[in-house]
DSSP file (Angstrom, degrees, kcal/mol; ACC not computed):
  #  RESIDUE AA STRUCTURE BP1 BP2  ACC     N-H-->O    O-->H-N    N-H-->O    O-->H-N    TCO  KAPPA ALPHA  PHI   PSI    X-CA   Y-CA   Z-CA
    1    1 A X              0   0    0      0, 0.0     2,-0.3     0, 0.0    18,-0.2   0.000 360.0 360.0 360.0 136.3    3.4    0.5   -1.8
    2    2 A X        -     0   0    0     45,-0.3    45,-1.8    14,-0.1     2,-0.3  -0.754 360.0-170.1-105.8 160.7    2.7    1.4   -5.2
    3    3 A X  E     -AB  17  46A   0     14,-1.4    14,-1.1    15,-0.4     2,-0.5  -0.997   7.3-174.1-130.1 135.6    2.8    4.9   -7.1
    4    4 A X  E     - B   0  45A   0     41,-1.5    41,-1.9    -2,-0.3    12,-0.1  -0.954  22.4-125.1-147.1 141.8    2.0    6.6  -10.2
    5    5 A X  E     - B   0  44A   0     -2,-0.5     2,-0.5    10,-0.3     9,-0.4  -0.290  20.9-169.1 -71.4 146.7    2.5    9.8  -11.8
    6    6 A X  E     - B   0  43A   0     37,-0.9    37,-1.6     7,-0.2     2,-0.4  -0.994  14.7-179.7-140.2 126.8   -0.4   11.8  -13.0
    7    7 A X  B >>> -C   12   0B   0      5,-1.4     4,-4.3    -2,-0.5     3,-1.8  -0.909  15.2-169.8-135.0 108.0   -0.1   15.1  -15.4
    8    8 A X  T 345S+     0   0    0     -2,-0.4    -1,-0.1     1,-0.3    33,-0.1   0.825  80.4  66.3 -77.9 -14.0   -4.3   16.2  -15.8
    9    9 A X  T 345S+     0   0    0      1,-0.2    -1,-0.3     3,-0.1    32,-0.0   0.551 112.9  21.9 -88.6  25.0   -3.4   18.4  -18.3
   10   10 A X  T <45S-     0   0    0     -3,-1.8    -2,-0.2     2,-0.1    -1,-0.2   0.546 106.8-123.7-135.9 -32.9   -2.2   16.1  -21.0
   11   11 A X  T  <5 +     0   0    0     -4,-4.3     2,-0.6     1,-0.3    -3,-0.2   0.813  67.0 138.2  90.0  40.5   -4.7   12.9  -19.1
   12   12 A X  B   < +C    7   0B   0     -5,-1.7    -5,-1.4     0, 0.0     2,-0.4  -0.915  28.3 163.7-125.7 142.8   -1.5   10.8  -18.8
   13   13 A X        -     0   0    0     -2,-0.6    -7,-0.2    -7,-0.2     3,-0.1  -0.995  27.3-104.7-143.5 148.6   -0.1    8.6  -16.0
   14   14 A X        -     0   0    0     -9,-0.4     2,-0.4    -2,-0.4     8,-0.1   0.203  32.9 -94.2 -41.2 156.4    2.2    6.1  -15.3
   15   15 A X        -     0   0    0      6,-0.1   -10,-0.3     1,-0.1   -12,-0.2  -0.600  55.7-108.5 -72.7 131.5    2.4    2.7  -14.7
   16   16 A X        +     0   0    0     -2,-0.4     2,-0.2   -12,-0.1   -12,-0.2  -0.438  65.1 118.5 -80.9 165.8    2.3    2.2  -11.0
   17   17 A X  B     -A    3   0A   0    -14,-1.1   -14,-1.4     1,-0.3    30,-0.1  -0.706  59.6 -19.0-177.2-156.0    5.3    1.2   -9.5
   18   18 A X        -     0   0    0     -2,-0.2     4,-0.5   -16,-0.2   -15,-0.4  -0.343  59.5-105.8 -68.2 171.5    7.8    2.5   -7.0
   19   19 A X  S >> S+     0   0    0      2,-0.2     4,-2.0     1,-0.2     3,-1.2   0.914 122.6  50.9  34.3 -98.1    8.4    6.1   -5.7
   20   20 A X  H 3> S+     0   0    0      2,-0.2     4,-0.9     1,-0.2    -1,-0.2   0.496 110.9  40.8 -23.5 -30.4   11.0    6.2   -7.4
   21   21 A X  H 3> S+     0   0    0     -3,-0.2     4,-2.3     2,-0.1    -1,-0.2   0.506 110.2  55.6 -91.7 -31.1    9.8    5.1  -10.7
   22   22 A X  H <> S+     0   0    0     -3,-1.2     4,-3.0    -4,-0.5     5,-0.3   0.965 113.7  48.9 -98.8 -55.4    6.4    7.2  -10.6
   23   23 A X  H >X S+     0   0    0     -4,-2.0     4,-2.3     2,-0.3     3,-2.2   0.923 118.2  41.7 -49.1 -80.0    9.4   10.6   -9.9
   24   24 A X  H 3X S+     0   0    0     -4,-0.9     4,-1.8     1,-0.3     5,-0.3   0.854 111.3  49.5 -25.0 -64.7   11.5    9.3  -13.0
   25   25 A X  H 3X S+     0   0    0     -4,-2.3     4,-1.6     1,-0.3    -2,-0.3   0.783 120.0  44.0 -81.4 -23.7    8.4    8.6  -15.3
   26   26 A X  H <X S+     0   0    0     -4,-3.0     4,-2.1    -3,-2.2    -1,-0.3   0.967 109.8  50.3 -82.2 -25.3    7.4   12.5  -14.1
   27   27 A X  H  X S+     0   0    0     -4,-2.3     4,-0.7    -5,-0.3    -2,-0.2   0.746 115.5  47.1 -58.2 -48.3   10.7   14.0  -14.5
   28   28 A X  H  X S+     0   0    0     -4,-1.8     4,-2.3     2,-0.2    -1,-0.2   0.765 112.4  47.5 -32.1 -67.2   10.7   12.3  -18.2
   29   29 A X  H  X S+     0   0    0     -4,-1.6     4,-1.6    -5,-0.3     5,-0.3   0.814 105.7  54.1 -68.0 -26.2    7.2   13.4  -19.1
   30   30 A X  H  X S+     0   0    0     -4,-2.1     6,-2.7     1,-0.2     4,-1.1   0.849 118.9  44.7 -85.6 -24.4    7.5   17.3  -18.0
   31   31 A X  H  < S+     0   0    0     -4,-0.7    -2,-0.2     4,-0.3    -1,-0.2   0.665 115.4  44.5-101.0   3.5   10.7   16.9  -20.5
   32   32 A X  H  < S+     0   0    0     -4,-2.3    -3,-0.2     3,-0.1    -2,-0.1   0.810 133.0  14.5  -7.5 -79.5    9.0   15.1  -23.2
   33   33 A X  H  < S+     0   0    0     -4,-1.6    -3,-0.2    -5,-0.2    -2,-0.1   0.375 129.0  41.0-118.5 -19.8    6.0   17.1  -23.4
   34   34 A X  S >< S-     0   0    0     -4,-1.1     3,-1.0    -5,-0.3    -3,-0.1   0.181  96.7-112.6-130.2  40.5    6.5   20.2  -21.5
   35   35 A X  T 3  S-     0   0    0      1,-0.3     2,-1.3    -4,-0.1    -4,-0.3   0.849  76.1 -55.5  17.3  68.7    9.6   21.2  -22.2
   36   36 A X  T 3  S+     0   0    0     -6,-2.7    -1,-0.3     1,-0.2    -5,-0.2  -0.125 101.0 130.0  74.2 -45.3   10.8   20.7  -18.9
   37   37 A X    <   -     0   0    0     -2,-1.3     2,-0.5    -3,-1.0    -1,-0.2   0.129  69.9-106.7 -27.9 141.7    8.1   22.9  -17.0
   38   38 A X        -     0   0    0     -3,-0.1     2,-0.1     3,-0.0    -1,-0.1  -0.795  37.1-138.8 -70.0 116.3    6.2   21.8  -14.1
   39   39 A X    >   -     0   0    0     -2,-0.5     3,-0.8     1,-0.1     2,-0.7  -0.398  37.7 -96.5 -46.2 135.6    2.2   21.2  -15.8
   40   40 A X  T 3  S+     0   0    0      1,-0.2     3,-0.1    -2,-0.1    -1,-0.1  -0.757 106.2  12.4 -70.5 108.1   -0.4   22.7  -13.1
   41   41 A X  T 3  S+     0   0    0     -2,-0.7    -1,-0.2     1,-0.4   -35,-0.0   0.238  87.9 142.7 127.5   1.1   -1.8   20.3  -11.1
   42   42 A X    <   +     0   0    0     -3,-0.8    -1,-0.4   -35,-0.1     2,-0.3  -0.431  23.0 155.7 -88.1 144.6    0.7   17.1  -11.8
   43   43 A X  E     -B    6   0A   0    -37,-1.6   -37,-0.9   -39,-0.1     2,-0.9  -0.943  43.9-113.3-162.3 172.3    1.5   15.0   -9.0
   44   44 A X  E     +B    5   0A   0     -2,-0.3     2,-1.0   -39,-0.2   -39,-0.2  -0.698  41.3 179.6-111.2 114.3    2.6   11.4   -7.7
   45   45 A X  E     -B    4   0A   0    -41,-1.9   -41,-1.5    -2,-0.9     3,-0.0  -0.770  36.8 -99.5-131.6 162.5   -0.1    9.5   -5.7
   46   46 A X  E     -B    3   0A   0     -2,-1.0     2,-0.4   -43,-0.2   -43,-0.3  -0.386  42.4-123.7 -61.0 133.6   -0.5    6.3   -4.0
   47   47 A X    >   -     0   0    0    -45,-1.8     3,-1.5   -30,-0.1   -45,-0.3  -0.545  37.6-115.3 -87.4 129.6   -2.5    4.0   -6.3
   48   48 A X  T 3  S+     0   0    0     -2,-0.4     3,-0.1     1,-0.2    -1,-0.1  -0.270  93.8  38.8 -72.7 158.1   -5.2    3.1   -4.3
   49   49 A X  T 3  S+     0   0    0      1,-0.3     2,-0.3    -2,-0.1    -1,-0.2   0.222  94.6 119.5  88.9 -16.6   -6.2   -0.9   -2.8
   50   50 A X  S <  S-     0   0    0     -3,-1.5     2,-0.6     1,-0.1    -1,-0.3  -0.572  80.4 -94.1-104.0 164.9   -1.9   -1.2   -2.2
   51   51 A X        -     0   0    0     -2,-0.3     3,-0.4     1,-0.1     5,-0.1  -0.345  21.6-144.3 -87.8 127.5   -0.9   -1.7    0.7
   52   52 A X  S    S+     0   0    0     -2,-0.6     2,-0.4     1,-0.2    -1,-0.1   0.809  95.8  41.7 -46.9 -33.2    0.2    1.5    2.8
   53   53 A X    >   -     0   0    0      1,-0.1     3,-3.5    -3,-0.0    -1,-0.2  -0.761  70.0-153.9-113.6  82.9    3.0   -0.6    4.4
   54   54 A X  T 3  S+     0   0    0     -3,-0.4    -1,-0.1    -2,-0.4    -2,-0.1   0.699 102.7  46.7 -29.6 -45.7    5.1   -3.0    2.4
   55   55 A X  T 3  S+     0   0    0     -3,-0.1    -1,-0.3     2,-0.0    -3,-0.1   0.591  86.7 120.1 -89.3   7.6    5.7   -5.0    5.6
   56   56 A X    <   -     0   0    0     -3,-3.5     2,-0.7    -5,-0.1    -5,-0.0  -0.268  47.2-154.2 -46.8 129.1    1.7   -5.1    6.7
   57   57 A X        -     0   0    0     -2,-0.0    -1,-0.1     2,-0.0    -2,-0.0  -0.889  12.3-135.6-102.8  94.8   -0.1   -8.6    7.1
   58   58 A X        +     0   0    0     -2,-0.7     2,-0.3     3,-0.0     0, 0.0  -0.433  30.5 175.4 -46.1 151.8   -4.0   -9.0    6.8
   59   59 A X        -     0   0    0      0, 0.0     2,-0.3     0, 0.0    -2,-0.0  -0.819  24.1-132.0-173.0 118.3   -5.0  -11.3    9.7
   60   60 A X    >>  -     0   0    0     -2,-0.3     4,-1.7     1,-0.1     3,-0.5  -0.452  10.9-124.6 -65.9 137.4   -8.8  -11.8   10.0
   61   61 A X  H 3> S+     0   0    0     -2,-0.3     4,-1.1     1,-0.2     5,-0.3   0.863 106.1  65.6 -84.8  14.1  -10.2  -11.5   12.6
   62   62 A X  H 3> S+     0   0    0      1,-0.2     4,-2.2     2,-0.2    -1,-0.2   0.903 102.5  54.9 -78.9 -25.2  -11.9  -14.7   12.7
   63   63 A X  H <> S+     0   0    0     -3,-0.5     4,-4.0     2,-0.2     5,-0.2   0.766 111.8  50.6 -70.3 -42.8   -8.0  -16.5   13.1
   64   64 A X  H  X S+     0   0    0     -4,-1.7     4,-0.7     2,-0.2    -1,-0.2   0.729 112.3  37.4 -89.8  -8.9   -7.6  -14.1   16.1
   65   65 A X  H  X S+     0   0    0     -4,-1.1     4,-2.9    -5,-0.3     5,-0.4   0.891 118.7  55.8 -92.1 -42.8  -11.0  -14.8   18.0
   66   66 A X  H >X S+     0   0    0     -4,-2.2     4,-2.7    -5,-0.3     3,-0.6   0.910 115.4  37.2 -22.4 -81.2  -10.0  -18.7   16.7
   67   67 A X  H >X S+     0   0    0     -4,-4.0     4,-2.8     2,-0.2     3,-1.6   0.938 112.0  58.8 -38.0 -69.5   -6.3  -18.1   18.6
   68   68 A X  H 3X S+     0   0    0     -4,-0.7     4,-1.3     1,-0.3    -2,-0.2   0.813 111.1  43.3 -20.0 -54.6   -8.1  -16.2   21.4
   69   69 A X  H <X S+     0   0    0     -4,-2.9     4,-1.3    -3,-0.6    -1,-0.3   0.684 109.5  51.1 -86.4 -14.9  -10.3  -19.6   22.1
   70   70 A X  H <X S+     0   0    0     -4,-2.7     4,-1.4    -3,-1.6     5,-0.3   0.843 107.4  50.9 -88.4 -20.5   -8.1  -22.0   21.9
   71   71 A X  H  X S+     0   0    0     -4,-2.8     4,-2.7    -5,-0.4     5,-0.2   0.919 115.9  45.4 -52.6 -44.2   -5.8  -20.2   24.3
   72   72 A X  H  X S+     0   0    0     -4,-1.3     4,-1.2    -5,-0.3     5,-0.4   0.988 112.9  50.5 -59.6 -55.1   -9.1  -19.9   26.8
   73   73 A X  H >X S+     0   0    0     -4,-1.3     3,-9.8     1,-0.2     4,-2.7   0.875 115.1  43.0 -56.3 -78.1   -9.9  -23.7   26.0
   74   74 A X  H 3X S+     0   0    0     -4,-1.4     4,-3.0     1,-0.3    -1,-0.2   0.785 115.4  51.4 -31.0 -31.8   -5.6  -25.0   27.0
   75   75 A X  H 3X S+     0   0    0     -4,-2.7     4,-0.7    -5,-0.3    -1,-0.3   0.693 108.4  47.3-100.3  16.3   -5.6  -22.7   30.1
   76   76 A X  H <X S+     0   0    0     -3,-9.8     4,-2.7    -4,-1.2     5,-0.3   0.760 116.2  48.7 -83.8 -30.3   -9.0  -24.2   31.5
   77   77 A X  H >X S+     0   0    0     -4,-2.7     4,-2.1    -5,-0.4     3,-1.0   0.995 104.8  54.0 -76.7 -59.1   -7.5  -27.5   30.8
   78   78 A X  H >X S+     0   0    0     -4,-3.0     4,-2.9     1,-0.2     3,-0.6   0.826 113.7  44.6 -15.1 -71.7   -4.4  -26.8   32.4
   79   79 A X  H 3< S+     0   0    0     -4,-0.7    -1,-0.2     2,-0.3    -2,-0.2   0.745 111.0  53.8 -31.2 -52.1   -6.4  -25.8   35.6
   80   80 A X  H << S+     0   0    0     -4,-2.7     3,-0.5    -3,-1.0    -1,-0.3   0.748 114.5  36.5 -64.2 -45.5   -8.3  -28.5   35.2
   81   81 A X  H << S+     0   0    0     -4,-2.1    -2,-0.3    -3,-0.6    -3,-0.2   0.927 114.9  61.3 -94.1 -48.1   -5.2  -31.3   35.1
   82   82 A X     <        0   0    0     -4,-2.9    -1,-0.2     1,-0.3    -2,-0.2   0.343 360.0 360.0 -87.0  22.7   -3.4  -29.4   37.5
   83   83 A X              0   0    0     -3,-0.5    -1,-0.3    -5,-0.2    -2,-0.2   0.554 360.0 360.0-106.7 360.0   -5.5  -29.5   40.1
């Protein structure tokens, strides 16, 4: 999942990147540029489009009605040869 730091009164943000990274790159910038203060409103957020879960898989669903019918088709045929 990616993150990036955001400070709206100065318009500046990070590259996204970890959690961890987007924390550094604010921690850096409020002592940079604001002498250490917390800015109003600055914050870390999930860059949107990445994926919520690092280990998540897209699976279509057309692959799952696909599995789904060929499972139907083997256990008619099974039934079919074992009778």
């Amino acid at each position: 999942m990616l993150f990036t730091y955001r400070c709206p009164q100065c318009r500046a943000a990070s590259q996204p990147g970890s959690r961890s990274a987007a924390e550094t790159a604010r921690q850096h910038h409020r002592d940079a540029e604001h002498g250490g203060l917390i800015p109003h409103g600055d914050h870390i957020a999930r860059v949107p489009g990445s994926t919520p879960d690092p280990d998540s898989r897209y699976v279509s669903t057309a692959a799952i009605v696909g599995g789904l019918a060929l499972l139907a088709l083997a256990s008619a045929i099974a039934r079919a040869l074992g009778r």
